[in-house]
C-alpha positions in Angstrom: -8.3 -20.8 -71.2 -11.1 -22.7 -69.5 -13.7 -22.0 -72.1 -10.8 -22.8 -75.2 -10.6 -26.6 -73.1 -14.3 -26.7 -72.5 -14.8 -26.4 -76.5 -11.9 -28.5 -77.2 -13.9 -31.2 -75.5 -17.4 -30.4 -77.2 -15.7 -30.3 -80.6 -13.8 -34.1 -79.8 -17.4 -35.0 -78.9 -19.0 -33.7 -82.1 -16.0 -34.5 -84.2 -16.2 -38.6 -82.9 -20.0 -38.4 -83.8 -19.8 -36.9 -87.2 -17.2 -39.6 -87.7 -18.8 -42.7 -86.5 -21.9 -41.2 -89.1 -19.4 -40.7 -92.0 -17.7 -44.2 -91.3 -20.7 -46.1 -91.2 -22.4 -44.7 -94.2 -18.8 -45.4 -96.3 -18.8 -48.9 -94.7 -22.3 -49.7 -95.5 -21.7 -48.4 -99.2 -18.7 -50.7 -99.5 -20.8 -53.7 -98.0 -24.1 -52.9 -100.5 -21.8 -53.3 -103.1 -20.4 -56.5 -102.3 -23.6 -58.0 -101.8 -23.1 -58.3 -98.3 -27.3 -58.1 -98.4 -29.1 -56.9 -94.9 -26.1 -57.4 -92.5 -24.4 -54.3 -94.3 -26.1 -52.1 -92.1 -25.1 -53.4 -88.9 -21.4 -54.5 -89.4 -21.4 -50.7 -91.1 -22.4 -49.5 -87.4 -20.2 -52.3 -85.4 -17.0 -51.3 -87.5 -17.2 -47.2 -87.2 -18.4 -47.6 -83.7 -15.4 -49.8 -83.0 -13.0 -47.8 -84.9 -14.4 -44.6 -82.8 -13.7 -46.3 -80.0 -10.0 -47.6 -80.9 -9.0 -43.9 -82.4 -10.0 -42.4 -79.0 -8.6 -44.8 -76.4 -5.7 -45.9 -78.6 -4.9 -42.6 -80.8 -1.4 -41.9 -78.4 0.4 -46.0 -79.2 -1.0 -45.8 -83.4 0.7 -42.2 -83.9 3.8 -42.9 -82.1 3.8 -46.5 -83.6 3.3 -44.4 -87.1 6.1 -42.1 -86.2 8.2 -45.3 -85.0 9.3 -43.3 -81.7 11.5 -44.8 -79.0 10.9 -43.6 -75.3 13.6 -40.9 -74.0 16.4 -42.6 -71.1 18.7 -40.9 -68.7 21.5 -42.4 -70.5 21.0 -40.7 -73.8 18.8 -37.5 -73.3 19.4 -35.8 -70.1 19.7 -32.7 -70.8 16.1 -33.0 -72.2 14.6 -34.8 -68.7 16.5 -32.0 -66.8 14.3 -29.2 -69.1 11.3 -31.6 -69.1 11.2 -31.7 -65.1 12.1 -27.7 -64.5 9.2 -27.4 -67.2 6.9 -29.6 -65.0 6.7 -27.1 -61.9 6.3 -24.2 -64.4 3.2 -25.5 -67.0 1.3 -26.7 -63.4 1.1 -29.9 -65.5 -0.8 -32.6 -63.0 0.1 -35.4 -65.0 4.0 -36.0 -66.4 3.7 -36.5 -69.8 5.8 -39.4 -71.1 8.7 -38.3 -73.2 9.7 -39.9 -76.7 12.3 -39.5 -79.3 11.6 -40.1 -83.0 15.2 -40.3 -85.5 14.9 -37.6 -87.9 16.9 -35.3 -89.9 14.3 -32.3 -89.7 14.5 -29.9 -86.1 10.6 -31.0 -85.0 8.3 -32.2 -82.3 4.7 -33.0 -81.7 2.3 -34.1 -78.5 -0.6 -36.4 -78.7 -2.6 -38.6 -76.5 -6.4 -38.4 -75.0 -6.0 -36.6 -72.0 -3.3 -34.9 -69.9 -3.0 -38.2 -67.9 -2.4 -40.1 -70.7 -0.3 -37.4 -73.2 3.4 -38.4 -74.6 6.1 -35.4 -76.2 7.7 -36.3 -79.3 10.8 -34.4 -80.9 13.3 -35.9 -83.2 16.9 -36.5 -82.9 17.3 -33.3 -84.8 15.4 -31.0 -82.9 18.0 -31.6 -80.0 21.2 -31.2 -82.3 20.3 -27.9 -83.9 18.8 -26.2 -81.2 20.1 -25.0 -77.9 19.0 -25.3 -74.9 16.2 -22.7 -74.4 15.0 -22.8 -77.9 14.4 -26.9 -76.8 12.9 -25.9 -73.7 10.4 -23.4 -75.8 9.1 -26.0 -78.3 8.5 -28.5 -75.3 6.6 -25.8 -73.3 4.8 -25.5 -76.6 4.1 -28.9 -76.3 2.7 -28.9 -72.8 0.4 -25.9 -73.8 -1.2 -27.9 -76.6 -1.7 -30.9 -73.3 -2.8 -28.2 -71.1 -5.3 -27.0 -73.3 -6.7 -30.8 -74.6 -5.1 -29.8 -77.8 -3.7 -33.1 -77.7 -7.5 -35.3 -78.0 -8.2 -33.1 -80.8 -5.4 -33.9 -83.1 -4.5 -37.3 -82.1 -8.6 -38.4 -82.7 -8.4 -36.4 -86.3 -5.1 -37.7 -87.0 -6.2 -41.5 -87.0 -9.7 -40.8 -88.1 -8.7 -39.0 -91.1 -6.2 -41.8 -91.3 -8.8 -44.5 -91.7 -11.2 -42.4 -93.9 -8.0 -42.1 -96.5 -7.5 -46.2 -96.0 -10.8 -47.0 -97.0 -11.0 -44.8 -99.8 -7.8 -46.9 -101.1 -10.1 -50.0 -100.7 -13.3 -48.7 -101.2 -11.8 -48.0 -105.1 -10.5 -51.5 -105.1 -13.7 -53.2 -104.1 -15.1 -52.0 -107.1 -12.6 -52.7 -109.5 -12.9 -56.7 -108.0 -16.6 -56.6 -107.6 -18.7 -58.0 -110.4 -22.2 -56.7 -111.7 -25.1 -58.2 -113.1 -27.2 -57.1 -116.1 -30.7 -56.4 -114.2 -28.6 -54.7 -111.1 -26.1 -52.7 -113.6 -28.0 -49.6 -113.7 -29.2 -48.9 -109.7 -24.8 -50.3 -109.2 -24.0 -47.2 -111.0 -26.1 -45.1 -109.1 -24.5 -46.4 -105.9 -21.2 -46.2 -107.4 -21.7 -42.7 -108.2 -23.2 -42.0 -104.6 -20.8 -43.8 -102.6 -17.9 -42.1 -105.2 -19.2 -38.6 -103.8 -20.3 -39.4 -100.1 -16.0 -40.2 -99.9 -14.9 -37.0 -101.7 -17.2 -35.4 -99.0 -15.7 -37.3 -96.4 -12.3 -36.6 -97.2 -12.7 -32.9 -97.9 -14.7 -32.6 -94.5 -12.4 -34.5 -93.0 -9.7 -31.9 -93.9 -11.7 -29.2 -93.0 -12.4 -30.0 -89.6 -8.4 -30.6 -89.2 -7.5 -27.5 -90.7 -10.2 -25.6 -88.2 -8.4 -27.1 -84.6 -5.2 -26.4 -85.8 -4.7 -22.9 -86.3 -5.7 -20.9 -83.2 -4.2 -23.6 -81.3 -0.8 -22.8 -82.6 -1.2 -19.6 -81.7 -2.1 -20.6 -77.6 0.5 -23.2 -77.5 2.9 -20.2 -78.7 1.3 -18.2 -75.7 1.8 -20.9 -73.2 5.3 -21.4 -74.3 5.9 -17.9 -73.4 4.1 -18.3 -70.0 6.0 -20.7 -68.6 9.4 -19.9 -69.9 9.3 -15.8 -69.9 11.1 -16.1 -72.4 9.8 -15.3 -76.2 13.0 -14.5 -77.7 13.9 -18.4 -77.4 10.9 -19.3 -79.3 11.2 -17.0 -81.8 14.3 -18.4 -82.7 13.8 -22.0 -82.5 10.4 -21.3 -84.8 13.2 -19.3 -87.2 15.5 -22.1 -87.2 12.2 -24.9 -88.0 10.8 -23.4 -90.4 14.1 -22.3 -92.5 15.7 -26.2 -92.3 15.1 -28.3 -95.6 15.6 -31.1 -94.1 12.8 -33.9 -94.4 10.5 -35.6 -92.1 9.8 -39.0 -93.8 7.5 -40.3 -90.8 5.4 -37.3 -91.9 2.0 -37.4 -93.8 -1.2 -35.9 -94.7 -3.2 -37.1 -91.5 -0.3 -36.4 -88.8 0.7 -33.0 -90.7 -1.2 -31.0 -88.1 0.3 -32.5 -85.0 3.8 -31.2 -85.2 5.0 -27.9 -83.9 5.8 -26.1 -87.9 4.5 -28.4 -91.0 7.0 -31.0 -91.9 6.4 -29.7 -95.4 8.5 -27.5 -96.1 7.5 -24.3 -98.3 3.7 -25.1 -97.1 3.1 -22.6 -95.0 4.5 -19.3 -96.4 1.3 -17.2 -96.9 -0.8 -16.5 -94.0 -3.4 -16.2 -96.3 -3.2 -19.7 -97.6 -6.7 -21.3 -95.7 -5.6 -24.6 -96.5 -3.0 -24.4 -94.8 -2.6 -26.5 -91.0 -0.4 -24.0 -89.4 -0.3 -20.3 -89.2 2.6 -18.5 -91.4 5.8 -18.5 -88.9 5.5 -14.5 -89.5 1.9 -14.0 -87.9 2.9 -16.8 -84.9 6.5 -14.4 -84.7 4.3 -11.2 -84.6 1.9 -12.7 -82.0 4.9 -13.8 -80.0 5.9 -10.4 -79.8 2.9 -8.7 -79.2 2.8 -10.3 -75.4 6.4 -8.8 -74.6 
């Protein structure tokens, strides 16, 4: 488990680089071709830099602020703070994650933030209607396994970085439908068009990639964890039965915060294990694994 955190932290490392390169070559791109002349180098640089810095320290407040979560009370959700404190001595958590509650029709739940110290647990309103107690307190141990393991960095940084690459792909489109060329510049502006075009289909595809990558086998510890500090895998086999089989929709759900939630909150996405594109495992290999550590 120590070496799985010890790469989770070189690949958040790596990851942030490759980023703040990606960023700064789409920003300058965008800049060159609105004539922002020499400076477009160095506000390219002070934007991904700053952006870097705001997806790292900031990731936990933009994806519960995207997921418009409320924090949990006493009044409302006790029988989750009662699961969430027995789970406490149990995970060996140091730090008690903060607990909040997103409305939702669709069973779900997700944990994000930079470090154990600074993680938050997320289900929905639905995910403590339709499940009963155990199967809840599987899917939050699940939870705390992904903090445990620094999970948690991984996919909150991806989440908002591969947020902001989709964002200025939206404007870098519109910049050039505003911008205006002239005749002796027309031909070396197509080039960059074409360049700058390419370098954000790379982005984007890459960008994907490297989400796809952390999320699989991390599904598959978080399971394990689950199951370590419940003993008891029949519960999370069944609340992963009952996730993946409701229809129901997720409408805080998208693209860049797909990866963060316990099953995909599309629904009919992950049905082949064979599907590489895919963010989770199938719900059959994470039910065979499960089953295997009995």
């Amino acid at each position: 488990m120590y070496e799985d955190i010890k790469r989770n932290k070189i690949k958040t490392g790596f990851i942030i680089s490759v980023y703040v390169i990606i960023i700064t070559l789409i920003i300058y791109y965008i800049c060159y071709a609105l004539d922002f002349g020499v400076f477009s180098i160095v506000f390219a640089l002070i934007v991904s830099i700053a952006s870097a810095w705001g997806s790292y320290y900031y990731s936990d407040r933009i994806v519960l602020s995207i997921n418009k979560a409320r924090p949990a009370t006493e009044e409302e959700n006790k029988q989750l703070l009662n699961i969430f404190d027995a789970l406490m001595i149990s995970s060996g958590l140091e730090y008690k994650p903060k607990l909040y509650i997103m409305e939702s029709d669709q069973p779900n739940a997700f944990a994000t933030g930079r470090d154990p110290k600074h993680s938050v647990i997320c289900v929905t309103t639905a995910l403590l209607e339709k499940l009963d107690y155990y199967e809840i307190e599987s899917v939050i141990a699940h939870e705390m396994g992904h903090i445990k393991n620094y999970d948690i960095r991984l996919s909150a940084v991806l989440t908002v970085m591969v947020g902001l690459v989709i964002i200025l792909s939206d404007y870098f489109s519109r910049a050039f439908l505003w911008s205006r060329f002239d005749d002796d510049n027309r031909g070396s502006n197509g080039i960059m068009v074409l360049v700058s075009i390419l370098l954000l289909a790379l982005a984007g595809f890459f960008g994907q990639l490297m989400k796809l990558a952390v999320s699989r086998k991390r599904e598959f510890m978080a399971d394990a964890s689950s199951v370590e500090f419940t003993r008891n895998p029949d519960a999370l086999i069944s609340a992963l039965t009952k996730l993946d089989s409701d229809q129901s929709t997720l409408s805080q759900a998208n693209n860049s915060t797909e990866n963060m939630y316990i099953v995909t909150p599309f629904k009919g996405k992950q049905k082949k294990s064979t599907n590489w594109f895919s963010t989770h495992p199938s719900i059959e290999d994470r039910i065979e694994a499960i089953r295997k550590l009995k």
